[in-house]
Backbone as JSON Lines, residues from 0, in Angstrom:
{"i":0,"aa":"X","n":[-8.11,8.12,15.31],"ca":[-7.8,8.64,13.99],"c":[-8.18,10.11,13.89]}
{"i":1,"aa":"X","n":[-9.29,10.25,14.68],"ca":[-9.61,11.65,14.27],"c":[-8.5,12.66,15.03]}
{"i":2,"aa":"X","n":[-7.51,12.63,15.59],"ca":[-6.36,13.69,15.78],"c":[-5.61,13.69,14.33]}
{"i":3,"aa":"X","n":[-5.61,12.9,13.56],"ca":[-4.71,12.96,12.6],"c":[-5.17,13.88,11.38]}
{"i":4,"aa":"X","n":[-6.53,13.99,11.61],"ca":[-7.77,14.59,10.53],"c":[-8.5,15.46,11.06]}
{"i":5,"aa":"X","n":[-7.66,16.36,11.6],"ca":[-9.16,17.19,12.32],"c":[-10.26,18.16,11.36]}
{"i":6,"aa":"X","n":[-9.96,18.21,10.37],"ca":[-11.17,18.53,9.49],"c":[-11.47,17.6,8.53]}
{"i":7,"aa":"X","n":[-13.3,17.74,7.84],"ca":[-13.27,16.7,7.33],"c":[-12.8,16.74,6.12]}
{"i":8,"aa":"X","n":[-12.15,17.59,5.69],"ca":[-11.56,17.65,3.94],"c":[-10.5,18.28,4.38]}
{"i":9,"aa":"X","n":[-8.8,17.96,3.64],"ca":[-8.22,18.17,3.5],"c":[-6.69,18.22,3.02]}
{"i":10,"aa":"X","n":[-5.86,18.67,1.89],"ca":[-4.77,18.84,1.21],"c":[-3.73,18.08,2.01]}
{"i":11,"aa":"X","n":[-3.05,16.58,1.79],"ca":[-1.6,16.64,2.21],"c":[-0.57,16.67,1.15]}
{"i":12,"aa":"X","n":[0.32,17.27,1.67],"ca":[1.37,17.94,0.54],"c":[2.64,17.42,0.64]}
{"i":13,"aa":"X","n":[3.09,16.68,1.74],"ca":[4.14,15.49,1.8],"c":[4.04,14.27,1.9]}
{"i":14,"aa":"X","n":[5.3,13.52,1.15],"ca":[5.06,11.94,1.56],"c":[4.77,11.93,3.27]}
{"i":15,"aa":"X","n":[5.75,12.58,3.43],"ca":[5.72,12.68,5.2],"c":[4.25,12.53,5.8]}
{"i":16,"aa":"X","n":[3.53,13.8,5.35],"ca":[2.2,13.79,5.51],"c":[1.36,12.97,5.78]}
{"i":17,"aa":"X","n":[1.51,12.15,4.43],"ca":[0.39,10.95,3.97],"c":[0.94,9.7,4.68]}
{"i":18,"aa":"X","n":[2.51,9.61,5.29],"ca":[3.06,8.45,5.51],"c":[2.23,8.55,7.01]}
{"i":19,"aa":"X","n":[2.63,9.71,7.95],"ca":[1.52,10.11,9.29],"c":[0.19,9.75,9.28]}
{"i":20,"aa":"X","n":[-0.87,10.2,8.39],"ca":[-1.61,10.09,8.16],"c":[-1.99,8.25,8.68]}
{"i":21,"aa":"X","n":[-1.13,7.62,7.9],"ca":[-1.77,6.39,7.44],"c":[-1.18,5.99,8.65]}
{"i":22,"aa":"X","n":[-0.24,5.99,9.56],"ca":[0.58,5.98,10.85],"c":[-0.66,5.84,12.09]}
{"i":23,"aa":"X","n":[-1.44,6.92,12.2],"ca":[-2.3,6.96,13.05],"c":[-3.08,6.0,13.01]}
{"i":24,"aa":"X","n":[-2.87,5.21,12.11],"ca":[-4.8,4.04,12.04],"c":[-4.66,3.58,13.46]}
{"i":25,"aa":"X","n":[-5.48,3.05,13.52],"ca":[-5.38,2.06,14.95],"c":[-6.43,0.95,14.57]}
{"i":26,"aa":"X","n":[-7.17,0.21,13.66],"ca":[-7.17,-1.27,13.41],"c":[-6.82,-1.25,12.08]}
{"i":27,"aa":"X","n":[-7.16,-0.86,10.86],"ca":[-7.24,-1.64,9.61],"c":[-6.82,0.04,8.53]}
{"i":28,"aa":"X","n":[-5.57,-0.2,7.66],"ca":[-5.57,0.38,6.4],"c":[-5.87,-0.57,5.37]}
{"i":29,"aa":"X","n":[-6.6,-0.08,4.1],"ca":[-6.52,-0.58,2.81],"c":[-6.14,0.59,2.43]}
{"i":30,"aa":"X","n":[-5.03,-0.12,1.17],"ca":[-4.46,0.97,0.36],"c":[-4.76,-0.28,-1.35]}
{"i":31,"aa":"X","n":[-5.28,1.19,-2.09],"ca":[-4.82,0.57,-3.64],"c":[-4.14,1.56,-4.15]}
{"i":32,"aa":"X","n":[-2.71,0.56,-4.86],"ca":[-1.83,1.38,-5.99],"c":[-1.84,0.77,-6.78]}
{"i":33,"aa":"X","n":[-1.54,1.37,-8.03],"ca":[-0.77,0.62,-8.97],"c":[0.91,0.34,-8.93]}
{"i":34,"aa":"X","n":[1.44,0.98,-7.73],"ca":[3.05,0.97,-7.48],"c":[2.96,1.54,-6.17]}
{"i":35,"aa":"X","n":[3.59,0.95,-5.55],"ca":[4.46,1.65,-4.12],"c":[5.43,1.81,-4.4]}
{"i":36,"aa":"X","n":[6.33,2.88,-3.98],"ca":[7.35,3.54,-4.25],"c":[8.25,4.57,-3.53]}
{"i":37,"aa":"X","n":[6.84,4.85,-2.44],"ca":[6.77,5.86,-1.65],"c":[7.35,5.1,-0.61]}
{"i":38,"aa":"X","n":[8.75,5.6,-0.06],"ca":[9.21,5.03,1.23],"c":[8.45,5.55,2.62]}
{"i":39,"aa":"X","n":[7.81,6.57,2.58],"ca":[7.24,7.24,4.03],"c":[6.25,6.21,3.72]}
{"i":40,"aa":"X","n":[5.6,6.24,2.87],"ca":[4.22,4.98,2.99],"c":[4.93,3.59,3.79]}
{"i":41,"aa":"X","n":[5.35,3.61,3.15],"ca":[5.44,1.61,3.34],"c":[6.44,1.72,4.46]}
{"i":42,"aa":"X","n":[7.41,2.64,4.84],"ca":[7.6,2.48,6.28],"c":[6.7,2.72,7.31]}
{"i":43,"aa":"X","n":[5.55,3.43,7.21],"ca":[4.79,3.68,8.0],"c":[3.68,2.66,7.9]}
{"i":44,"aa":"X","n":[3.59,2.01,6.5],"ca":[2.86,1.12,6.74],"c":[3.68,-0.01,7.64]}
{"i":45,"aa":"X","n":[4.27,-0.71,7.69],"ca":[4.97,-1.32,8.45],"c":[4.71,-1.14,9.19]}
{"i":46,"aa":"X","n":[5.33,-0.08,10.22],"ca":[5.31,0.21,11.35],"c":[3.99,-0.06,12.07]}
{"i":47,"aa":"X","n":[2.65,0.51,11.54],"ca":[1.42,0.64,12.05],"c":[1.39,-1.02,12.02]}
{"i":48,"aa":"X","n":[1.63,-2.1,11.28],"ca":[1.21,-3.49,11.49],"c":[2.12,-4.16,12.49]}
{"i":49,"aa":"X","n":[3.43,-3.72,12.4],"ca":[4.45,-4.4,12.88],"c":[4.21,-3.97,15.12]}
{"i":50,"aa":"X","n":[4.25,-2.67,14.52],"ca":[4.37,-1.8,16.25],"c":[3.39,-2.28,16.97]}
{"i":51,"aa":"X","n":[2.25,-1.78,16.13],"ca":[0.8,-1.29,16.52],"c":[-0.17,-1.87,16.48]}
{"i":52,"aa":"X","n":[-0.09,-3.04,15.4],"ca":[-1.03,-4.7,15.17],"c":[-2.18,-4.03,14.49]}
{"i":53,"aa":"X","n":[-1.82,-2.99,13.97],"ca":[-3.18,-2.48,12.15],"c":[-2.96,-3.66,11.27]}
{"i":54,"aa":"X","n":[-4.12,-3.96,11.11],"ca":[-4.03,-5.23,9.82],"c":[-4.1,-3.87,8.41]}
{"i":55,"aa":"X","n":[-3.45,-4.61,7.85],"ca":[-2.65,-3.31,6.58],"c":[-3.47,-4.52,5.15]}
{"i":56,"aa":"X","n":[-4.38,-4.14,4.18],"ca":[-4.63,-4.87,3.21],"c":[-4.16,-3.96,2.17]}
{"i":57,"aa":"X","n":[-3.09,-4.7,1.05],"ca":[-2.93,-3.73,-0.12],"c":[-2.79,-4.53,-1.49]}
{"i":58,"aa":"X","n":[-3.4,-3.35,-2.26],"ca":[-4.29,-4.19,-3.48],"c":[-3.0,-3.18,-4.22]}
{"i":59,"aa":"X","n":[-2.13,-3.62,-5.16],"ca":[-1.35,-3.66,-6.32],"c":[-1.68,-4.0,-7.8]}
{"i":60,"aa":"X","n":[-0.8,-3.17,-8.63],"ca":[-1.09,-4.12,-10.04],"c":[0.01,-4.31,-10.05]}
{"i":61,"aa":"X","n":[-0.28,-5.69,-11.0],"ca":[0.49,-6.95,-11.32],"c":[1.39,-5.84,-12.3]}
{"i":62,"aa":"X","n":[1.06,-5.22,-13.17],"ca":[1.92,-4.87,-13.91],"c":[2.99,-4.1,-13.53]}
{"i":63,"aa":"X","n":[2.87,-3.78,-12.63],"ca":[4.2,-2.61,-11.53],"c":[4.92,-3.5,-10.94]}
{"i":64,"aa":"X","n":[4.86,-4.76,-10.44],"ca":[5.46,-5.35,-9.25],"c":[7.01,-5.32,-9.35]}
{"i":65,"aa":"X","n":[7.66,-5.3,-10.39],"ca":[9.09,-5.46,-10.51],"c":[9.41,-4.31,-11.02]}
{"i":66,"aa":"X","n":[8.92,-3.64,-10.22],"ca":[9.12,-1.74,-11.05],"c":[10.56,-1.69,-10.2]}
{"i":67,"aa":"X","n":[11.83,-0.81,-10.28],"ca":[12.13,-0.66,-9.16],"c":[11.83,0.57,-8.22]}
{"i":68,"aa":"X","n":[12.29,-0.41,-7.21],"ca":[12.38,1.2,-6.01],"c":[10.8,0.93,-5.3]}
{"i":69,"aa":"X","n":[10.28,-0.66,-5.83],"ca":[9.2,-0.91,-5.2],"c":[9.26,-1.77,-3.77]}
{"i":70,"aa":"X","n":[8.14,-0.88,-2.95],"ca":[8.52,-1.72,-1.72],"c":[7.41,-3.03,-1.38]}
{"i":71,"aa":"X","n":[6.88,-3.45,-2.56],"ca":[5.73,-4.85,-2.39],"c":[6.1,-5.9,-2.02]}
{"i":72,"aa":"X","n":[7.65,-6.25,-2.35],"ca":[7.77,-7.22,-2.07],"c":[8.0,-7.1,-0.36]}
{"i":73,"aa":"X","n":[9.26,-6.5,0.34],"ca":[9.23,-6.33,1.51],"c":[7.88,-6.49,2.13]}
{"i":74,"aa":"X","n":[7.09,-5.39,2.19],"ca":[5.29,-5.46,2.85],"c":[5.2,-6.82,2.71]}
{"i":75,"aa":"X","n":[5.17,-7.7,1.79],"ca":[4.22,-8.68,1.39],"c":[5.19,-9.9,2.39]}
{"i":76,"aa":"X","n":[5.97,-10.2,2.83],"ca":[6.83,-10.58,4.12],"c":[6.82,-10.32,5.3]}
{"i":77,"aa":"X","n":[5.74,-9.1,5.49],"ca":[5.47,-8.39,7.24],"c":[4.55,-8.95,7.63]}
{"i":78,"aa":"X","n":[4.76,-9.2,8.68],"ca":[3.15,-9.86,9.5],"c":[2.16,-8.45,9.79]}
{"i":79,"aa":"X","n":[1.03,-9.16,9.48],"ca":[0.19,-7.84,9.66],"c":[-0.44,-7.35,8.3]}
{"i":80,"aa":"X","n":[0.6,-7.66,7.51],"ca":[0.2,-7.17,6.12],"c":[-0.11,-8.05,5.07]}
{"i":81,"aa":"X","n":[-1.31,-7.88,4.73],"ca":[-1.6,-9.34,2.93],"c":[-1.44,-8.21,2.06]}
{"i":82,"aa":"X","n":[-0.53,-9.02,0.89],"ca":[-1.0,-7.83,-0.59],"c":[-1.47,-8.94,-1.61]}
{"i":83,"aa":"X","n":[-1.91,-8.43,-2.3],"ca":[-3.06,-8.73,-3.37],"c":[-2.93,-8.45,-4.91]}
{"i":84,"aa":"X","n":[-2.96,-8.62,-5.5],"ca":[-2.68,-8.1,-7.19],"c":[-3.89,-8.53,-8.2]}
{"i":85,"aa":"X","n":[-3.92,-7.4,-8.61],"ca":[-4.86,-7.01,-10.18],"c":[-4.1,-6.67,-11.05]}
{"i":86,"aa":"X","n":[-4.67,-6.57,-12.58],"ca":[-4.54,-5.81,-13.27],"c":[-5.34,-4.49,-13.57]}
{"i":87,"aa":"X","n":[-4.77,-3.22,-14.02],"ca":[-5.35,-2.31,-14.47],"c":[-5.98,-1.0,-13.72]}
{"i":88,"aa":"X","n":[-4.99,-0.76,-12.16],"ca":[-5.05,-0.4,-11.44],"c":[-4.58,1.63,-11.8]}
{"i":89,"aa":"X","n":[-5.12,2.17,-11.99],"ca":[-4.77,3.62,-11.98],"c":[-4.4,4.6,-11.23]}
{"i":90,"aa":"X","n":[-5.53,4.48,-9.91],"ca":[-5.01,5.6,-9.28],"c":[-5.11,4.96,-7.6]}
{"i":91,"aa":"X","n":[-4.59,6.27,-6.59],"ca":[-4.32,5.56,-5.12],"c":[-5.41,5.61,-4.38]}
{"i":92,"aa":"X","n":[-5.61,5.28,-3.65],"ca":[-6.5,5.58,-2.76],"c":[-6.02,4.7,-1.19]}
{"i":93,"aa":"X","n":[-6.62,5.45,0.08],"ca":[-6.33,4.43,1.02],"c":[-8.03,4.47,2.05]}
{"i":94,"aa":"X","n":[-8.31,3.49,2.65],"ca":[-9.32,3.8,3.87],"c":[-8.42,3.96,5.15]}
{"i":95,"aa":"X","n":[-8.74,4.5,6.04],"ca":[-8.13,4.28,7.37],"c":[-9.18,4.35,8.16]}
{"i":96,"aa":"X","n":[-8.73,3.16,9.0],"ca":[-10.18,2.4,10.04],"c":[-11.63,2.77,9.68]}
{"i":97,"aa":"X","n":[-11.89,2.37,8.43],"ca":[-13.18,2.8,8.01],"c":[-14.04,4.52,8.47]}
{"i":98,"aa":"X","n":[-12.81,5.23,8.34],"ca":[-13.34,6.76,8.5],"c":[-13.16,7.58,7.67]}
{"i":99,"aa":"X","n":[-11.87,7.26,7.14],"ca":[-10.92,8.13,6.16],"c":[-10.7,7.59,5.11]}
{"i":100,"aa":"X","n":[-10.68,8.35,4.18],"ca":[-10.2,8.47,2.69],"c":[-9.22,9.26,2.39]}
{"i":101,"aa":"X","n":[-8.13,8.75,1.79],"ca":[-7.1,9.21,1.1],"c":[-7.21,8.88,-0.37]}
{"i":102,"aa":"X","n":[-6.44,9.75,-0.95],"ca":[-6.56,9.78,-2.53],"c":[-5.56,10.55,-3.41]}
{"i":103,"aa":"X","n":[-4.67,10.05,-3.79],"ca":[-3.71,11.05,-4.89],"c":[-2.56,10.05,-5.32]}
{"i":104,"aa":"X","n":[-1.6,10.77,-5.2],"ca":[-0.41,10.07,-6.22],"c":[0.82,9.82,-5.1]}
{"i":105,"aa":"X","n":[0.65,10.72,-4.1],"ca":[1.67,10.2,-2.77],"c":[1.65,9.13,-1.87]}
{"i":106,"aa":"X","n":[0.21,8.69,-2.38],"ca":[0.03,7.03,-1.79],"c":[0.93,6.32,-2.48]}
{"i":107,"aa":"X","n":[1.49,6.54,-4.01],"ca":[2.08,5.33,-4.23],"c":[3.32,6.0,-4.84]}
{"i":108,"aa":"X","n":[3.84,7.28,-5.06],"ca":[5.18,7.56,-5.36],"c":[5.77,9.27,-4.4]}
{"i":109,"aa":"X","n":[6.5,9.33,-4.22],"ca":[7.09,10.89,-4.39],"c":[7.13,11.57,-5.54]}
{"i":110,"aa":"X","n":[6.35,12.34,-5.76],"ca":[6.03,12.88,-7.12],"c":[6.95,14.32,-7.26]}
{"i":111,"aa":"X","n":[7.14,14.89,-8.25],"ca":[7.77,15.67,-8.76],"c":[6.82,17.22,-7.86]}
{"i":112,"aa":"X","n":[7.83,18.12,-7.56],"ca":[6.77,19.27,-6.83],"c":[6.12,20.02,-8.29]}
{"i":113,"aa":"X","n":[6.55,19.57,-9.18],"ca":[6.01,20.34,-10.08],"c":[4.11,19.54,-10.82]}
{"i":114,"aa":"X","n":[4.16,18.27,-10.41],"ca":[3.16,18.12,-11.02],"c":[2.31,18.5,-9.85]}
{"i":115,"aa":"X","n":[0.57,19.08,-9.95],"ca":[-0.4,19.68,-9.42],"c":[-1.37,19.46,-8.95]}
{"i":116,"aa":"X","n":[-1.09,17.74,-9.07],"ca":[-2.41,16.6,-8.41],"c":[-2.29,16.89,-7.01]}
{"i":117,"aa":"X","n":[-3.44,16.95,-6.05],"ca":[-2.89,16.48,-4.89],"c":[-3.53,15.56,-4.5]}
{"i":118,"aa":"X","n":[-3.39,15.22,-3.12],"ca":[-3.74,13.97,-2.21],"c":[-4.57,14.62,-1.1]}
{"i":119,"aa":"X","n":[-5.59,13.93,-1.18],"ca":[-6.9,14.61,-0.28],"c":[-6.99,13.78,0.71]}
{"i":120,"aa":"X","n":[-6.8,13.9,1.48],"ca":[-7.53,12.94,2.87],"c":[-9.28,13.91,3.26]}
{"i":121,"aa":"X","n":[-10.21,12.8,3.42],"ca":[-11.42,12.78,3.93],"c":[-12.45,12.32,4.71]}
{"i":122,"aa":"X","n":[-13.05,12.62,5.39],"ca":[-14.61,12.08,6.1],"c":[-15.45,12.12,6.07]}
{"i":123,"aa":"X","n":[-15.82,12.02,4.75],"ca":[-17.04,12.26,4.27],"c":[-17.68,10.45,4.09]}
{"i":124,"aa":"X","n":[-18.44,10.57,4.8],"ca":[-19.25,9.01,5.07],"c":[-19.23,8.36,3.58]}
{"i":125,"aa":"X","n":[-19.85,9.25,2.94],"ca":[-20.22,8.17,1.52],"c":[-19.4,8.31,0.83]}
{"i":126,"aa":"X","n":[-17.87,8.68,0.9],"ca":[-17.01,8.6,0.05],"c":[-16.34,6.99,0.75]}
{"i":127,"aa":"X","n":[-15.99,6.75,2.42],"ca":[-15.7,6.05,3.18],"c":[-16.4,4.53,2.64]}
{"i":128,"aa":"X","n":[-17.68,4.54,2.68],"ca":[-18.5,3.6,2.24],"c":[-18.2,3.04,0.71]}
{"i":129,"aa":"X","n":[-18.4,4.01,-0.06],"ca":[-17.72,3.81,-1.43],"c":[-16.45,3.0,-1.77]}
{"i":130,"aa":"X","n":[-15.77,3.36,-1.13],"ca":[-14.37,3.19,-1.05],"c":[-13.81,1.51,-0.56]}
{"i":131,"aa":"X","n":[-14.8,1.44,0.59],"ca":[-14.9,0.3,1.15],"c":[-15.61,-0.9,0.45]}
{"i":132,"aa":"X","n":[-16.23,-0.62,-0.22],"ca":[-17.21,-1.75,-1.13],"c":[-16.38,-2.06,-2.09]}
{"i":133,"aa":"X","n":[-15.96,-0.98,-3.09],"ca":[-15.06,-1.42,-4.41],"c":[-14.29,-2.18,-3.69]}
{"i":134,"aa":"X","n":[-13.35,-2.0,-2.32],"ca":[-12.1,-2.32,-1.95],"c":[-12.46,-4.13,-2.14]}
{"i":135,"aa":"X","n":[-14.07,-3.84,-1.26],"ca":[-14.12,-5.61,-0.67],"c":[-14.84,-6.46,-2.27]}
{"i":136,"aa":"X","n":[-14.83,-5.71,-3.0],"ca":[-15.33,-6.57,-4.18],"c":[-13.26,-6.62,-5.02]}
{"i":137,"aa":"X","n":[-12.88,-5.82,-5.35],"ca":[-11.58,-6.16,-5.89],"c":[-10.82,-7.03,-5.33]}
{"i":138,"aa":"X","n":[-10.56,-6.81,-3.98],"ca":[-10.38,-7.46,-2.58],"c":[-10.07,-9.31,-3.07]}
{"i":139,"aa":"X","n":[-11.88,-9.47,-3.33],"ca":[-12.02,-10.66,-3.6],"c":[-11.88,-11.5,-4.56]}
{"i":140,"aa":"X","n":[-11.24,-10.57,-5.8],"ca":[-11.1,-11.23,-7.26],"c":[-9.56,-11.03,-7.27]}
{"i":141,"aa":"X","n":[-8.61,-10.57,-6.77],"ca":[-7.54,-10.68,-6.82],"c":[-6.82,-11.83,-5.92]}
{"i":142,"aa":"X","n":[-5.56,-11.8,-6.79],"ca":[-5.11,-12.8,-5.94],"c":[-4.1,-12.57,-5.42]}
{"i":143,"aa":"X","n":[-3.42,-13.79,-4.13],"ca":[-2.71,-13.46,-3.22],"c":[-1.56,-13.07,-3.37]}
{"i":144,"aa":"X","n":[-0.28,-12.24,-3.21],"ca":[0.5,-12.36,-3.38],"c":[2.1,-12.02,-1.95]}
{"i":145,"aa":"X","n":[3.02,-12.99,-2.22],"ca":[4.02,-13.28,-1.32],"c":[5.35,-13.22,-1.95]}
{"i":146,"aa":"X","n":[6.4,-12.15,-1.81],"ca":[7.5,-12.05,-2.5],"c":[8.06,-13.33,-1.96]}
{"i":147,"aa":"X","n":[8.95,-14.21,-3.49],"ca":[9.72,-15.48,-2.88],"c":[11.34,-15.01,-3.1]}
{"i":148,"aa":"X","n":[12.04,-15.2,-1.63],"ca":[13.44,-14.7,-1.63],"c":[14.21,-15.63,-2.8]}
{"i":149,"aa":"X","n":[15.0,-14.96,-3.37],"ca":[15.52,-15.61,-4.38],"c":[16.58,-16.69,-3.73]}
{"i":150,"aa":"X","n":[17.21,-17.78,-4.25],"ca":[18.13,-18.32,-3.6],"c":[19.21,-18.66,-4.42]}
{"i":151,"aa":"X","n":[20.52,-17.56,-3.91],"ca":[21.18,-16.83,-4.05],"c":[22.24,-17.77,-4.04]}
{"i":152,"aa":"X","n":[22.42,-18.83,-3.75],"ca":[23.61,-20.19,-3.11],"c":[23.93,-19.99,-4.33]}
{"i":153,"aa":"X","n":[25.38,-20.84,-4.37],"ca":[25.98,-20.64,-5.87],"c":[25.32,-22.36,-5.97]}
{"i":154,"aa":"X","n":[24.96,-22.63,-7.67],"ca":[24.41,-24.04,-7.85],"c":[25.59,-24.66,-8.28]}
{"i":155,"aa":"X","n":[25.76,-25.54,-7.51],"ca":[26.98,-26.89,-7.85],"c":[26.91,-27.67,-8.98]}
{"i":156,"aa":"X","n":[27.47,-28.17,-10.01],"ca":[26.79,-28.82,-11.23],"c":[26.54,-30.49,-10.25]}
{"i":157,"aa":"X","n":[25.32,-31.24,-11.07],"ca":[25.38,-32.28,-10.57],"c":[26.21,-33.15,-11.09]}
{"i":158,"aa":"X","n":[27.1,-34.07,-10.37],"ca":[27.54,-35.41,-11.02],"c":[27.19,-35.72,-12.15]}
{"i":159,"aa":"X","n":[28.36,-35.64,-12.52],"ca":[27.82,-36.49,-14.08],"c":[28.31,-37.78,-13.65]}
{"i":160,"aa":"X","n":[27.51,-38.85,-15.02],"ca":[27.4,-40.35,-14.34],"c":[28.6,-41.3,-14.72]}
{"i":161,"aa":"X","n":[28.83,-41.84,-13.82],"ca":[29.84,-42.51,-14.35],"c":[29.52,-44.04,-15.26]}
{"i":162,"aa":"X","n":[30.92,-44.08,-16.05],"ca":[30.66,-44.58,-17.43],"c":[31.51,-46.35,-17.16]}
């Protein structure tokens, strides 16, 4: 991980960026959003579970899930990946292999270039630690969640009975 971060504080300014970023793990991302949205994320999350065998944990709110243009349900169908749901979820954050911290609004959308938040990736131990505790206490009060494919068959009426 540490090629992906070579300092310990610093600005990413594309989805691209942050989608790399989270690309490099090599065992375990947690990510919390309140929405995924961000296609560089969640293809790259993929990829890192699917390619690369990163166990990917992601904590969602319930209240976004049928947002569109969300990619939870897909993830939540990948091997490699559990997602999870709360309520009352605000802002992003990700760990990567317990070193790194990420944090902003490109974890969970493509944001407008005009708004001024950014997304920090870090290594700073006690932010890492921090990060990791809330994760494994929310972690554990949420519950599981598995997109169910809809089934799409046309429904036949049943027999009606004969008289």
């Amino acid at each position: 991980m540490s090629a992906a971060l070579a300092l310990p504080s610093r600005t990413l300014s594309t989805p691209q960026e942050v989608g790399a970023t989270l690309l490099a793990a090599t065992s375990e991302v947690t990510l919390v959003t309140p929405a995924l949205r961000s296609k560089d994320v969640a293809e790259n999350l993929r990829k890192a579970a699917v390619e690369r065998g990163v166990r990917v944990f992601l904590l969602a709110d319930v209240r976004f899930l049928n947002d569109g243009g969300s990619f939870l349900g897909g993830l939540s169908l990948t091997p490699g990946i559990q997602v999870r749901l709360l309520r009352g979820l605000n802002d992003s954050r990700a760990t990567i292999d317990r070193q790194v911290t990420l944090s902003g609004p490109l974890l969970a959308d493509v944001i407008s270039p005009l708004q001024q938040t950014p997304t920090q990736a870090s290594q700073e131990p006690r932010e890492v630690r921090t990060a990791g505790a809330w994760f494994s206490k929310a972690w554990a009060q949420a519950r599981p969640y598995r997109y169910e494919v809809p089934d799409l068959a046309p429904k036949t009426p049943a027999p009606s009975p004969k008289k």
